[in-house]
VOGU-3710 file (C-alpha; in Angstrom, 3 decimals, decimal comma):
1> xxxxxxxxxx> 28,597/54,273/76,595  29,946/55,906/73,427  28,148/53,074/71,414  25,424/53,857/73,128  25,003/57,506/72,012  25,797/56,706/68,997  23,097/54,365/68,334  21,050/57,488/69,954  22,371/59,829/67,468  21,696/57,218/64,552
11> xxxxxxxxxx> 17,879/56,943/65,604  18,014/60,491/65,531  19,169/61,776/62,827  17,108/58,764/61,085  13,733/60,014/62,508  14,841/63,402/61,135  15,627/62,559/57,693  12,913/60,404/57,438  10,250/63,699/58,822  11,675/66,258/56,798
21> xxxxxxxxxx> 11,164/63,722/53,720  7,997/63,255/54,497  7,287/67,044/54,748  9,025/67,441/51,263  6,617/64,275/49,449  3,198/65,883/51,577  4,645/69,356/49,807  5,466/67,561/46,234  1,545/66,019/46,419  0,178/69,336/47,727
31> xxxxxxxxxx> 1,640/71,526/45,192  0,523/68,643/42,318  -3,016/68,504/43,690  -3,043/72,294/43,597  -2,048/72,358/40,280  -4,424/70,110/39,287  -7,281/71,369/40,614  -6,966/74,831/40,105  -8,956/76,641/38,001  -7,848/77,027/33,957
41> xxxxxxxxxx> -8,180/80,176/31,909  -11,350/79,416/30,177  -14,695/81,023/29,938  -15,791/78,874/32,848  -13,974/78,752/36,141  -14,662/75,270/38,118  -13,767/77,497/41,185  -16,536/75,669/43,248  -15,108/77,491/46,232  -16,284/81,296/46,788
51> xxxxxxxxxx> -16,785/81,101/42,563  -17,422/84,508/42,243  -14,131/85,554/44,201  -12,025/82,852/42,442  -12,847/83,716/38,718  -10,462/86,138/38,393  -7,714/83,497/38,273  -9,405/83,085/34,392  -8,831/86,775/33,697  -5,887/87,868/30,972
61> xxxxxxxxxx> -2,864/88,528/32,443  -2,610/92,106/33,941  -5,889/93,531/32,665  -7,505/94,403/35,649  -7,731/98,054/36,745  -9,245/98,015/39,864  -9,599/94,805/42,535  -12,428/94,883/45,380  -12,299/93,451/48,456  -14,919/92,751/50,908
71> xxxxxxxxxx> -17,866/90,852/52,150  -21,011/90,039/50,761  -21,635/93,711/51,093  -18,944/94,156/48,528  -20,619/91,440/45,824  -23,959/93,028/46,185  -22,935/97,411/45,521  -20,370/96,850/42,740  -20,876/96,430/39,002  -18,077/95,952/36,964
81> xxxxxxxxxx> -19,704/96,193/33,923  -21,238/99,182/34,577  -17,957/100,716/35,379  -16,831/99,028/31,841  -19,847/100,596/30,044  -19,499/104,046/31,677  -15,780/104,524/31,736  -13,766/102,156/30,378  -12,574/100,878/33,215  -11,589/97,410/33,937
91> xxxxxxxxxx> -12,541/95,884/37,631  -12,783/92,662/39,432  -15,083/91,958/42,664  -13,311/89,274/45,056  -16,081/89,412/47,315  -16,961/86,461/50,009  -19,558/85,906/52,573  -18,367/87,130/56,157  -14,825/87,849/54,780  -12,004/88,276/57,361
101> xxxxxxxxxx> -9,362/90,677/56,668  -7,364/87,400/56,885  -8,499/86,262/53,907  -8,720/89,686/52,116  -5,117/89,796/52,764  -4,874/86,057/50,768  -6,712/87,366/48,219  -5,001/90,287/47,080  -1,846/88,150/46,891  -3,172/85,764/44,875
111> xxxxxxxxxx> -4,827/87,958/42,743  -1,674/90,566/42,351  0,691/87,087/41,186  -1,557/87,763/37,670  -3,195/91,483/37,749  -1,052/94,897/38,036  -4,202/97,161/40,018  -3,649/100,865/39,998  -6,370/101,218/42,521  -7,394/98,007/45,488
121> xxxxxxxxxx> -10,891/98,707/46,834  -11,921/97,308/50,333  -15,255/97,592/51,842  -14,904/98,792/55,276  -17,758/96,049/57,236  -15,052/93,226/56,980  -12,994/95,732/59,678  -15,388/95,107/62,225  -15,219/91,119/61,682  -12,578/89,631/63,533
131> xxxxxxxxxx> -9,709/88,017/62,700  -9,384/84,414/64,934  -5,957/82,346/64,694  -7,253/79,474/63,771  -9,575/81,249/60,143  -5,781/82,979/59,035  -3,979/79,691/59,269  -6,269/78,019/57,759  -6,484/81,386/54,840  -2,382/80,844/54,766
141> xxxxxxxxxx> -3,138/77,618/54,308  -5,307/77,820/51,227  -2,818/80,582/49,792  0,536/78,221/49,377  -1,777/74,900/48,694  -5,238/75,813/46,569  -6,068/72,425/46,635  -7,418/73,306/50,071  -9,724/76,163/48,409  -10,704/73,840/45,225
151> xxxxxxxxxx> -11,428/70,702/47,099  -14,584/70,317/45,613  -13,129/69,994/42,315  -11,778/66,441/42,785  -15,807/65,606/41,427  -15,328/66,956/38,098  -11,780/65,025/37,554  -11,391/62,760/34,258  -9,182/59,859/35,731  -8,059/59,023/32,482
161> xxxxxxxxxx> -6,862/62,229/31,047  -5,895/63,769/33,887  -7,900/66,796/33,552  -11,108/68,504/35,220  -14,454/68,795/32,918  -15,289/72,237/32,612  -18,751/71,851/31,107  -20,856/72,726/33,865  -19,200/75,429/35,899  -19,393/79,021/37,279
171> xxxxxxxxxx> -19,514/81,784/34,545  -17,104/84,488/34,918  -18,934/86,742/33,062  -20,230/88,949/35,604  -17,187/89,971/37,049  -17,757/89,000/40,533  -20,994/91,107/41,156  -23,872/89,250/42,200  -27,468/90,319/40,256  -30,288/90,683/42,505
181> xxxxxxxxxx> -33,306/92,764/41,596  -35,682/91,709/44,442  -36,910/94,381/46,702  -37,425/94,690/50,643  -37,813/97,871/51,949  -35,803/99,233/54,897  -36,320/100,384/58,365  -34,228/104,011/57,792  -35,022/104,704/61,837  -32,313/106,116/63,430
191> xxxxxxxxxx> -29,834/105,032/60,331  -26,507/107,413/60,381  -27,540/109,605/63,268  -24,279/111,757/64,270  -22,524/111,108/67,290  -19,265/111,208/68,636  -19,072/106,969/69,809  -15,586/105,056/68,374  -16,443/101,217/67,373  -13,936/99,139/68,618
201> xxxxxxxxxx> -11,836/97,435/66,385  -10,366/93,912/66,830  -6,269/94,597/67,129  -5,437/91,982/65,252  -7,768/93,608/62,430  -6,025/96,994/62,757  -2,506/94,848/61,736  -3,931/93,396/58,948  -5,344/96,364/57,775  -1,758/97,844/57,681
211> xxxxxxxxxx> -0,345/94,236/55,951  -2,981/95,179/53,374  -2,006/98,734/52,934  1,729/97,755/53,007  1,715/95,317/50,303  -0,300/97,931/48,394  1,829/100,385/48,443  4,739/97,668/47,525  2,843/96,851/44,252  2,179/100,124/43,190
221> xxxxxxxxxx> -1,552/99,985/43,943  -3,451/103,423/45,894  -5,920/101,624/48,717  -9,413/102,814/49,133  -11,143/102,245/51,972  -15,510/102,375/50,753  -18,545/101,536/53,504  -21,831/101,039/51,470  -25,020/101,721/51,769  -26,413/99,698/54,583
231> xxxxxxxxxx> -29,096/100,802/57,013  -28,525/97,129/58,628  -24,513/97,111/59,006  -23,550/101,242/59,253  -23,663/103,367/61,885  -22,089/106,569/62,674  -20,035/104,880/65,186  -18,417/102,631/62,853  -18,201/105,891/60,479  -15,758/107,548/62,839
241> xxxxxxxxxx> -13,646/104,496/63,903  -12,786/103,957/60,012  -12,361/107,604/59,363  -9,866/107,705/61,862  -8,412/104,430/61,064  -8,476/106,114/57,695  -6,286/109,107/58,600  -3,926/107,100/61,084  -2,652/105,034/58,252  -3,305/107,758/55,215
251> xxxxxxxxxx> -5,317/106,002/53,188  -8,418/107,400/51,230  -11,710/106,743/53,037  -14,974/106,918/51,422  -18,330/106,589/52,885  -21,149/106,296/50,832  -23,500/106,504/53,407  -23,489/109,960/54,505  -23,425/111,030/50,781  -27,314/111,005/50,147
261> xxxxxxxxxx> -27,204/113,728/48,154  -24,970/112,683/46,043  -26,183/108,633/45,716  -29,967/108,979/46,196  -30,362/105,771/47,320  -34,374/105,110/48,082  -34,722/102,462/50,750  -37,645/101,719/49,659  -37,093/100,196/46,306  -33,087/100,104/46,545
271> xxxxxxxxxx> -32,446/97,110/49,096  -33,172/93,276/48,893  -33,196/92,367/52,148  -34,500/95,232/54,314  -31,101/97,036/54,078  -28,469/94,945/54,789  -27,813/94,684/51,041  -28,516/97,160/48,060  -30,354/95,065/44,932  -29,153/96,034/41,393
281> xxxxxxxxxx> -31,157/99,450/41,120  -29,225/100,059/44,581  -26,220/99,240/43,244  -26,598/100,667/39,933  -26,440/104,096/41,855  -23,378/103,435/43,765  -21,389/102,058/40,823  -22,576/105,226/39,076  -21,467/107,347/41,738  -17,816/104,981/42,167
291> xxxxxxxxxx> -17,101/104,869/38,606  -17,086/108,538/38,929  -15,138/108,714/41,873  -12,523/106,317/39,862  -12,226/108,110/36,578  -11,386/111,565/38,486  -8,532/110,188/39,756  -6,791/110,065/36,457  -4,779/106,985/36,620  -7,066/104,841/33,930
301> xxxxxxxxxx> -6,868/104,827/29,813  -10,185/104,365/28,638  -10,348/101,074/26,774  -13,301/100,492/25,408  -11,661/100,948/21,844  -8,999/99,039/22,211  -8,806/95,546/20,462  -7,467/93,668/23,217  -11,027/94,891/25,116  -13,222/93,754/22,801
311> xxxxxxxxxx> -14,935/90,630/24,937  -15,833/93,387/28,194  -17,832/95,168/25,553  -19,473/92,350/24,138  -19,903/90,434/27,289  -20,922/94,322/28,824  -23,850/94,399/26,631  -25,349/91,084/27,107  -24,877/92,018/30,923  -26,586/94,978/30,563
321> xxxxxx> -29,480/93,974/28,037  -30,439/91,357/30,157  -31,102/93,289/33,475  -32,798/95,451/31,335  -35,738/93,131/31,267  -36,037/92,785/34,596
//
């Protein structure tokens, strides 16, 4: 009998050293794969996945201001390079279409390994989205292995030299905004009408929200809670629920969309797609208005003098002489 749990024992503790070295090799290709596939500092970025979002992994070490978060809503209001041009101000748009707050979370981690933000943006309609199990596990995922984000990439591979041709890939130039000038006016019926309704808001949304705010606060960064102009995706409704979210965890909350005084935003001319999005002369007014909104604040050096700047003003006015055509 003793032989017998011993040979038990053996099998045992054999199946367990041979699992947990299994786990360690599957780790040891994961993290090489990663390596390999993630995106260089270059003025290309073979981020193939969400390129926009992922370009900021190319940025200089710790020369980004401001970081947005946020859905497509998010890519569409917010012009870095008009921030650049107006205020000296240095920002970063890590916007995705239908972001979770899962993912937001992910992103601000990654991006916060390389960049030192004084202020973290997120647009408020990714609050509203929820959060399933199964999309953050697979967003944890994709933080510890990146070969998971970058899959794609494995096309653009050298076998020989080990290395990833970055001749045809996504230009980081634009900072993460995404230029649209067409036009599709909106339907402003019934748009931000007061009343006193709460939104619900998924639970598991509310604790990311606070994991976000946390890890903030732990870096140093102020977070800034923003809802954009949309006649499609705001209501009042949604206003209160985030205003109160807003004051429950004290963070600063603001919505653009009951300042029409101050953003004059003509939803006529202002939105591509009928209002769920604002097009660049949309957005132009709300990164006018935001860049404002930053510089009062008083935590930025203006550096559009400064050597070290030089490519955001170059690369700001080819930006902004080109959508000057338009």
């Amino acid at each position: 009998m003793p032989i017998f749990k011993g040979i038990i024992m053996s099998k045992t503790l054999k199946n367990t050293i041979s699992a947990v070295a299994f786990i360690g090799i599957l780790a040891s290709i994961l993290m090489g794969l990663s390596f390999l596939m993630k995106p260089g500092k270059s003025e290309n970025v073979n981020a193939l996945e969400d390129p926009l979002t992922n370009g900021i992994l190319s940025e200089e070490k710790n020369t980004v201001d401001v970081l947005f978060l946020g859905d497509s809503e998010c890519y569409s209001t917010f012009i870095p390079l008009q921030i650049w041009k107006e205020h000296g101000i240095t920002s970063y748009v890590c916007g995705t279409s239908d972001q979770v707050l899962s993912y937001s979370y992910e992103l601000l981690a990654k991006s916060m390994k390389k960049q030192d933000p004084k202020v973290v943006v997120l647009e408020t309609n990714a609050i509203f989205r929820e959060v399933t199990s199964t999309k953050a596990f697979l967003n944890k995922a994709e933080g510890l292995f990146s070969v998971f984000k970058y899959h794609d990439r494995w096309k653009l591979l050298q076998p020989k030299e080990l290395r990833l041709n970055d001749v045809k890939t996504y230009d980081r130039r634009s900072k993460g905004y995404l230029f649209n000038a067409t036009v599709s006016p909106a339907d402003t019926d019934g748009y931000m009408e007061q009343c006193g309704d709460r939104e619900p808001v998924p639970k598991d949304n509310l604790k990311y929200l606070t994991k976000i705010r946390d890890y903030c606060k732990k870096n140093g960064a102020e977070l800034v809670l923003v809802s954009v102009p949309s006649t499609k995706n705001w209501n009042y409704s949604k206003h209160n629920a985030v205003s109160d979210l807003a004051s429950e965890l004290e963070i600063n909350y603001v919505d653009m969309n009951t300042l029409g005084s101050e953003i004059s935003i003509d939803w006529k001319r202002d939105t591509r797609d009928k209002g769920d999005h604002l097009n660049y002369f949309g957005a132009s007014k709300a990164t006018e208005y935001f860049g404002k909104y930053l510089e009062s604040k008083g935590f930025f050096e203006d550096k559009r003098k400064l050597e070290k700047y030089s490519y955001w003003n170059r690369t700001a006015d080819d930006f902004l002489s080109s959508v000057e055509k338009v």
